[in-house]
C-alpha positions in Angstrom: 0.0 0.0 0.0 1.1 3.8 -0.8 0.2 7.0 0.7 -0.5 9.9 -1.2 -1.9 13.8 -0.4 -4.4 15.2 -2.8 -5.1 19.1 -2.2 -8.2 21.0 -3.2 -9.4 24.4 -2.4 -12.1 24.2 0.2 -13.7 26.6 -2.0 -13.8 24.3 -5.0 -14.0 21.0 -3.2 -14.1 20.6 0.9 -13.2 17.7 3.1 -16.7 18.3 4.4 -18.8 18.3 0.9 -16.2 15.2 0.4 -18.2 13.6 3.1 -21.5 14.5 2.1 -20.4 13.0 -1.1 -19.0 9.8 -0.3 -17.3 8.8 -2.9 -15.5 11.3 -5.8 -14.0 11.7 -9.3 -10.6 13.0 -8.5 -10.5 15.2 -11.9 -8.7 18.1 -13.0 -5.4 17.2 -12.3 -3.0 19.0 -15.2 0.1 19.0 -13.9 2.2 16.4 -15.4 4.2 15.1 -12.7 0.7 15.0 -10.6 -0.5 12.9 -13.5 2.2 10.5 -12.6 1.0 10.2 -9.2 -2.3 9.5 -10.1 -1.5 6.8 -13.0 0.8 5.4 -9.8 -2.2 5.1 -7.1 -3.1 1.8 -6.6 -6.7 0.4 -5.2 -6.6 0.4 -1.7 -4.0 3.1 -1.2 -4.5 6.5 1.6 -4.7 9.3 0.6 -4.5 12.5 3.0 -6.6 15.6 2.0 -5.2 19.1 2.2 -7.1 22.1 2.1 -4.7 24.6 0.1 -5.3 27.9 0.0 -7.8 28.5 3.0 -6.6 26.7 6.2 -3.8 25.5 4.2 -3.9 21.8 6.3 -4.3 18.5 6.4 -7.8 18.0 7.3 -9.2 13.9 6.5 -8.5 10.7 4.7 -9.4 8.8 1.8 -8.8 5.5 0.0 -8.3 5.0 -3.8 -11.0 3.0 -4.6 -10.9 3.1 -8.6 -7.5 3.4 -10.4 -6.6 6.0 -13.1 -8.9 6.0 -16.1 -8.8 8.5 -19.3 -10.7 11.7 -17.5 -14.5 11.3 -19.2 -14.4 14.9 -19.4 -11.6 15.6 -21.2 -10.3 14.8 -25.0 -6.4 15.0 -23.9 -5.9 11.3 -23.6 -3.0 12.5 -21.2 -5.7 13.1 -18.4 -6.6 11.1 -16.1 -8.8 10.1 -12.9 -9.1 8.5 -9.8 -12.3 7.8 -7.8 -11.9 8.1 -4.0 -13.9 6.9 -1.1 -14.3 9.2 2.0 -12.1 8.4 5.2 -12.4 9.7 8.0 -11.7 13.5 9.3 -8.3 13.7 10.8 -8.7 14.1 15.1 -6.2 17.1 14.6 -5.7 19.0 11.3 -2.2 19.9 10.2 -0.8 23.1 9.6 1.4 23.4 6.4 3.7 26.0 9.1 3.7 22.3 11.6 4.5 20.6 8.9 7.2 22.6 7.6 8.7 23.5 11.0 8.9 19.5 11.5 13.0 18.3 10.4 11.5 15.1 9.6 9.0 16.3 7.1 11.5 18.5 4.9 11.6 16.0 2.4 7.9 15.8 2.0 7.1 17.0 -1.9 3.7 19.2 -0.2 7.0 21.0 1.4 9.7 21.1 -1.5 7.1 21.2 -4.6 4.8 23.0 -3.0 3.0 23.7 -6.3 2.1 19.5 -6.7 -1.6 18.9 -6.1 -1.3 15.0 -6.1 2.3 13.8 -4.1 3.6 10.8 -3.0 4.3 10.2 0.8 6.8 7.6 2.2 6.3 5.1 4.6 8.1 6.8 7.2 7.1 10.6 6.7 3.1 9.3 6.6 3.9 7.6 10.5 5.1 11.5 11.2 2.4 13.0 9.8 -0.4 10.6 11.8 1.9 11.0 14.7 1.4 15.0 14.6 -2.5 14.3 13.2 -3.0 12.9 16.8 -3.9 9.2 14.9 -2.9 6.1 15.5 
């Protein structure tokens, strides 16, 4: 199993109209190292969501429930989609400032390529993250 962090603006999309929702088309991804994450996310896999912009933290989980497929709404072949399933909401956000004032995390691409709106999250920086998210 991977772990990955998927950021959306609370504006656009919200943790908490994420679990209204349920389940989600994880769609508008341009960005082609992003795109790369997503062709990479496997069934099964966490995800962390991030609320950029406002808050700017991690907020709840999700699990990849349907692996990358051609984006319906698109005619670039080059997109594509993931459908998640709602987790759970985190029992303490994190801050991008806790995150980046944490050593450990510096090598965490939401830090270094802060840009990336799907990113990949080792083993041992995801145990960090749950650690500070006050989960076990």
């Amino acid at each position: 199993m991977a772990y990955w962090i998927v950021k959306s603006e609370p504006s656009v999309y919200s943790f908490e109209q994420f679990q209204k929702d349920k389940t989600t088309v994880w769609d508008g991804v341009k960005n082609p190292a992003a795109l790369i994450n997503l062709r990479s996310m496997k069934k099964g896999d966490t995800v962390l969501f991030y609320h950029s912009n406002d808050g700017k933290c991690l907020v709840g989980t999700a699990v990849v429930n349907k692996e990358a497929y051609p984006d319906p709404k698109s005619k670039n072949p080059k997109l594509v989609v993931v459908e998640l399933s709602v987790g759970k909401t985190l029992a303490k956000p994190v801050t991008l400032a806790e995150i980046k004032s944490n050593p450990k995390l510096a090598q965490l691409e939401l830090v270094r390529i802060s840009r990336l709106s799907v990113s990949k999250v080792p083993d041992t920086l995801w145990k960090e993250l749950m650690k500070m998210a006050g989960e076990k």
